[in-house]
KOLLUM-505026 format. One record per residue (C-alpha): x, y, z. Coordinates in steps of 0.5 Angstrom, whole numbers, plus 2048, in hexadecimal, padded with zeros to 3 digits. Example, Ala and Ser with C-alpha at 12.3 -4.5 7.8 and 13.67 -1.06 7.14 Angstrom:
2
8197F7810;81B7FE80E;
This chain:
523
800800800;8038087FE;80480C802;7FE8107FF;7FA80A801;7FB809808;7F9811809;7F3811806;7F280A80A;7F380D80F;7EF81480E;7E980F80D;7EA80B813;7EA810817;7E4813814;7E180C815;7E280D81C;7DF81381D;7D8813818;7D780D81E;7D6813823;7CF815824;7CB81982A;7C8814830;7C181682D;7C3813825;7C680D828;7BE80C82B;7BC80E825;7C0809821;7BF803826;7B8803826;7B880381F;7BD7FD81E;7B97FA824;7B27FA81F;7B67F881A;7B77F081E;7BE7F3820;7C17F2827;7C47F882A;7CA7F782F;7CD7FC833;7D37FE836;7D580483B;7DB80683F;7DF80B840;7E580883A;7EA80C83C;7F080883B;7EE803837;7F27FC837;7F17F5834;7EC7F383B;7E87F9837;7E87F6830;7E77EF834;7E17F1837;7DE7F5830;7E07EF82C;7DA7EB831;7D67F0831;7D67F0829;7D47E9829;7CE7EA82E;7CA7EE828;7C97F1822;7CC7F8823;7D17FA828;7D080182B;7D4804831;7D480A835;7D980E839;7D881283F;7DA81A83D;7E081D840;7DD820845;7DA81B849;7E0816849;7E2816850;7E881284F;7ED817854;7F381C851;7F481D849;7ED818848;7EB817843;7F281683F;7EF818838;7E981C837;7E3819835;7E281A82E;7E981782C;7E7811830;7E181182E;7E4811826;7E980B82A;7E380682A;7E1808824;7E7805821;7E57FF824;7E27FA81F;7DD7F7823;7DA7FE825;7D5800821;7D2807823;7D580C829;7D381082D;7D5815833;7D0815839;7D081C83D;7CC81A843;7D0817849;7CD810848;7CA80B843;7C380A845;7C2810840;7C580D83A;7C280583C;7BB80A83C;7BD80C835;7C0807831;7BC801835;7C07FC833;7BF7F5832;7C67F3836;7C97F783A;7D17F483C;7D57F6842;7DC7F3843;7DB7ED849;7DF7F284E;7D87F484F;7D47EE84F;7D47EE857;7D07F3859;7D37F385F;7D97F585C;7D67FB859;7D780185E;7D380685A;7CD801859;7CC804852;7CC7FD84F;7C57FC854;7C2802851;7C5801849;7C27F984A;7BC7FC84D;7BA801847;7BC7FD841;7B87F7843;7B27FC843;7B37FD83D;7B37F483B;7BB7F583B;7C07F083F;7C77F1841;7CE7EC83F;7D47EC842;7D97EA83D;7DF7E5841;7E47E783D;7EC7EA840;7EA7F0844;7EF7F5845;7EE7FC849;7F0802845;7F080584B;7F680184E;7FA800847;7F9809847;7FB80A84E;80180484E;804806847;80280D845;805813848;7FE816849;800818850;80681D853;80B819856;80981B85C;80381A85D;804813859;80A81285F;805814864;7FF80F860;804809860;805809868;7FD80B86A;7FB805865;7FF800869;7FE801870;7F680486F;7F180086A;7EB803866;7E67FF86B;7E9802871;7E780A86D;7E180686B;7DF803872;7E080B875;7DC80E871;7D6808872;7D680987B;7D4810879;7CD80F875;7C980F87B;7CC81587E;7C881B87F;7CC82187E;7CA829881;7CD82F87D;7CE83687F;7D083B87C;7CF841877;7CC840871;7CF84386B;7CC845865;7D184485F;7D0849859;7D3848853;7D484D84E;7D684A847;7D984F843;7DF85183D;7E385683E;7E485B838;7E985E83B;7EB86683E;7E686C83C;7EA871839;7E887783F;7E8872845;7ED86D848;7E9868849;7E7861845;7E0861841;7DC85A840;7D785883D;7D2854841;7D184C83F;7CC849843;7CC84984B;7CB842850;7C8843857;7CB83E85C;7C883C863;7D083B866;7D383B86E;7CF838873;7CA83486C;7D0833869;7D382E86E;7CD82C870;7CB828869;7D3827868;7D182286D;7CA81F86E;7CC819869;7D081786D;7CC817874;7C5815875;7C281C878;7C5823878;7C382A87B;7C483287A;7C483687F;7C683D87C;7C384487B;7C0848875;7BF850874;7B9854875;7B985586D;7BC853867;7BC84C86B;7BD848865;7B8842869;7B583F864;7BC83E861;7BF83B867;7B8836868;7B9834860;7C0833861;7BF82E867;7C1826866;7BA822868;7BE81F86F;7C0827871;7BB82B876;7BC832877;7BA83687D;7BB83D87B;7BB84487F;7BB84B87D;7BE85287E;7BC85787E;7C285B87C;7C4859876;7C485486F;7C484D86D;7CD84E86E;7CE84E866;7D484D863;7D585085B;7DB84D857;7DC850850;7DF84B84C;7E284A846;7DE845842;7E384283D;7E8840842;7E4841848;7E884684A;7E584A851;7E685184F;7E4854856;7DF85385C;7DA857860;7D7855866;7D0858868;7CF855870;7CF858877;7D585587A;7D3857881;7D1853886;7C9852887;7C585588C;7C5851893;7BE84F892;7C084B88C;7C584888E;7C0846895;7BB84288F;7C283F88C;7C583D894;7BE83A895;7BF83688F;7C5834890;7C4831897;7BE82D894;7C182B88E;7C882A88F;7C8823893;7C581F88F;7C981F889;7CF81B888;7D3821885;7D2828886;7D682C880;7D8834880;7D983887B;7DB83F87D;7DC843878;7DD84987D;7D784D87A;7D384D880;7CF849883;7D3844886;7D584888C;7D8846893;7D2844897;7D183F890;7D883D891;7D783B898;7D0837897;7D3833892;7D9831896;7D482F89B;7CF82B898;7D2828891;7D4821893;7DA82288C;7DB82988B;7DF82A884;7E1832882;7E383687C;7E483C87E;7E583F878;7EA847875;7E784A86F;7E685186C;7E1853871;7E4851878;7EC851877;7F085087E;7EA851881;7E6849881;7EC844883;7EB83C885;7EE83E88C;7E884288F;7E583B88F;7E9838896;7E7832895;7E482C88F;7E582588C;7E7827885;7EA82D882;7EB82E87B;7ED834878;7F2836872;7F9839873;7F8840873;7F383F878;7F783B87C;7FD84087B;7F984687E;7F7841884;7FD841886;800847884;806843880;807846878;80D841876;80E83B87A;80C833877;804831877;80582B87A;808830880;802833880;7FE82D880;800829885;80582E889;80283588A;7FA834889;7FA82E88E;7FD833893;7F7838892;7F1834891;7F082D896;7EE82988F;7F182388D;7F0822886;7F2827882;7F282987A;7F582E877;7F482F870;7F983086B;7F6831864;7FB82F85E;80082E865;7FA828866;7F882886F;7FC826875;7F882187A;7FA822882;7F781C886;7FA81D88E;7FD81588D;800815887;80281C886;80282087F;80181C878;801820870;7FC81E86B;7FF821865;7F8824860;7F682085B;7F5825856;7F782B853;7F182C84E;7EE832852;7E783584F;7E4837855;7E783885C;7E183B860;7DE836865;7E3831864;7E583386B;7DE83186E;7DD82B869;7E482886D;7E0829874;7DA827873;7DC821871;7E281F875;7DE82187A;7DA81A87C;7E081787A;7E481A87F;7DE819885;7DD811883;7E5810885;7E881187E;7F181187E;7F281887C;7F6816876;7F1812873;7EC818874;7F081D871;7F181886B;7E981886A;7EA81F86C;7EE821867;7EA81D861;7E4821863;7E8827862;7EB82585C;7E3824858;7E182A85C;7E682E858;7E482B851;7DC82E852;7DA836851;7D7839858;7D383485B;7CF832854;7D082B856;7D182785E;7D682185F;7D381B85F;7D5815862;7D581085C;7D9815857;7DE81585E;7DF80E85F;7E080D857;7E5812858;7E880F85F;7E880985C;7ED80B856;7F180E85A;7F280885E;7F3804858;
């Protein structure tokens, strides 16, 4: 064969390849087509990212279970397979898989599961690799709901016997996806601490019942372009592209957690106008109940970021709120609450922004009544110097970040670890200790085992409003249920690194797409 011909074979091949690729609702079209024609539909879905011969295997037994093979992957955005996941975006894999001669029809699904697509195309066959025909092996429970929808629609489910490889496994072990470092740290946690230790964790606190105070934030999200420096003004003009209201703080935190444990509480305040109360309601996960109180002196705290919305890019921040302390009629209404309240919740969470409602007496009541108090005591904008983690004497969690942690203990320069587990156990009677380290990972102090560093598991930043908050929540219970710290910071650090891959507080994490991405990181 020329030269000539081998690059027009080529050319067509690859085209072959892509003319393959249809939308999800083209490829139900097409089944039920090819279904009313006496053809058996057989489908495949995965995330494919890396595909090898136990892949080729599994779509080889797939073909010879019908007619036509249709195989579907999961988008890049819901892949949580941990750092530098996927390894290639999802049109190049899905073009891979339509080089293969038994794929028939391609197509990328751009919703976190497959029950939409098996609604969609309702195969005749659907065909799992045999790693998944124990469903108690499935820590995710999609394989129950994936059986469940397409046998509503009269299909049934195969489970090819073939070799099985975990392209997981073969990434983490043999491409360099991690940094040193980290690969280091990950080889080392791996062979003292097994995925069903995380597993088993997590699981102690699903009938926990969580209390969390706190303020509650409005977050507003101003998108807009920049179009540069007016001629008569030193200022930077924009040109408005849309806006997102976000219910954040205390609401936040809430919904981070209540996948987690079977029942949370709120009790926070609202201003006396533009209260934003509707919002927050709408906001709240089915398990959260709020408990809500007023001030008359002020709005709803919001904060106002403009933002450069092709790269998302903050330009600049405005706070609307009154930042000080509600009046001591208030805070008798919120003691009252706490002193009936507190008790009977296995967990008591703070989230001190410093914009006023957490006062002294608060403080006081919570260390007297909560049976496991964990604290954020949050620096930003608003409250800079003026809200530290020492004005609480006594907890049983904190965690904070670095730059809270140095303003503490009034130490600019010296080592994070220092601070963690030297200066702030001398200030503050608690025994386990984070201090976050964004890029830098975190250090966990716990009294008998001194300091250890998780390094961060990603530097793919898109968001970091409400990581912070995202970590407390959720590290919260694990601490209470006598987790090592190390091991809490490791899961710790894994919901920061999905929390900064969403804008605002679009979405919450949720404990299926944490195990997933746990479960890759300790392949």
């Amino acid at each position: 064969m020329s030269d000539q011909a081998k690059i027009i074979k080529t050319q067509n091949d690859e085209n072959m390849a892509r003319d393959k690729i249809r939308t999800v609702e083209e490829l139900g079209a097409i089944a039920q087509e090819l279904k009313n024609s006496g053809l058996t539909v057989v489908h495949c879905h995965g995330v494919f990212d890396l595909v090898h011969m136990g892949h080729v295997k599994h779509l080889e037994a797939a073909r010879r279970e019908g007619d036509i093979l249709i195989v579907t992957i999961t988008c890049d955005r819901h892949v949580n397979k941990g750092p530098g996941r996927p390894i290639f975006p999802d049109h190049m894999r899905a073009e891979m898989l339509g080089a293969i001669e038994y794929v028939d029809y391609v197509g990328i699904n751009f919703e976190p599961s497959a029950e939409n697509v098996l609604t969609t195309i309702r195969p005749n066959v659907y065909v799992k690799g045999s790693d998944y025909e124990n469903p108690e092996e499935d820590v995710t429970g999609g394989i129950a709901r994936e059986r469940e929808t397409l046998e509503n629609h009269g299909g049934r489910i195969v489970f090819t016997k073939d070799i099985t490889f975990s392209s997981s496994a073969l990434i983490n072990r043999y491409l360099d996806v991690y940094d040193p470092p980290l690969r280091d740290f990950l080889d080392d946690f791996r062979s003292r601490v097994s995925l069903e230790t995380l597993l088993e964790l997590l699981a102690k606190v699903e009938n926990y019942r969580v209390l969390l105070i706190g303020d509650t934030i409005i977050d507003d999200y101003q998108f807009v372009d920049p179009l540069g420096k007016p001629a008569k003004e030193n200022i930077i003009a924009t040109r408005s592209k849309g806006q997102e209201l976000f219910a954040g703080g205390v609401v936040a935190a809430a919904n981070h957690i209540a996948d987690f444990c079977k029942e949370v509480e709120i009790i926070t305040g609202f201003g006396a106008f533009d209260t934003q109360e509707t919002l927050v309601r709408d906001s709240l996960k089915p398990n959260v109940t709020l408990t809500a109180f007023t001030r008359d002196d002020g709005p709803t705290t919001r904060k106002t970021r403009f933002v450069d919305a092709s790269y998302m890019r903050k330009l600049f921040e405005v706070y609307t709120f009154e930042d000080r302390f509600i009046a001591s009629e208030l805070e008798q209404r919120i003691l009252a609450t706490i002193a009936e309240k507190a008790g009977g919740f296995d967990v008591v969470i703070v989230t001190d922004f410093g914009h006023g409602l957490i006062t002294g007496s608060i403080i006081k009541s919570l260390q007297e009544n909560a049976r496991f108090l964990a604290i954020n005591a949050q620096t930003n904008a608003g409250n800079q110097g003026f809200n530290l983690i020492t004005k609480y004497a006594r907890a049983d969690y904190v965690c904070i970040d670095g730059g809270e942690a140095r303003l503490a203990v009034g130490d600019k320069y010296s080592d994070l670890d220092e601070i963690a587990g030297d200066s702030l156990p001398a200030r503050i009677d608690c025994n386990n200790i984070i201090v976050t380290g964004g890029y830098h990972g975190c250090f966990t102090y716990q009294t008998d085992l001194g300091v250890r560093r998780i390094p961060a598991f990603t530097k793919t930043v898109v968001d970091t409003v409400g990581a912070g908050d995202a970590f407390l929540a959720i590290t919260s219970p694990l601490v209470a249920a006598g987790g090592h710290m190390e091991q809490v910071g490791f899961v710790g650090n894994a919901v920061g690194a999905m929390k900064v891959g969403i804008v605002g507080h679009r979405a919450s994490i949720e404990k299926i797409p944490l195990v997933k991405f746990l479960t890759t990181l300790m392949k």
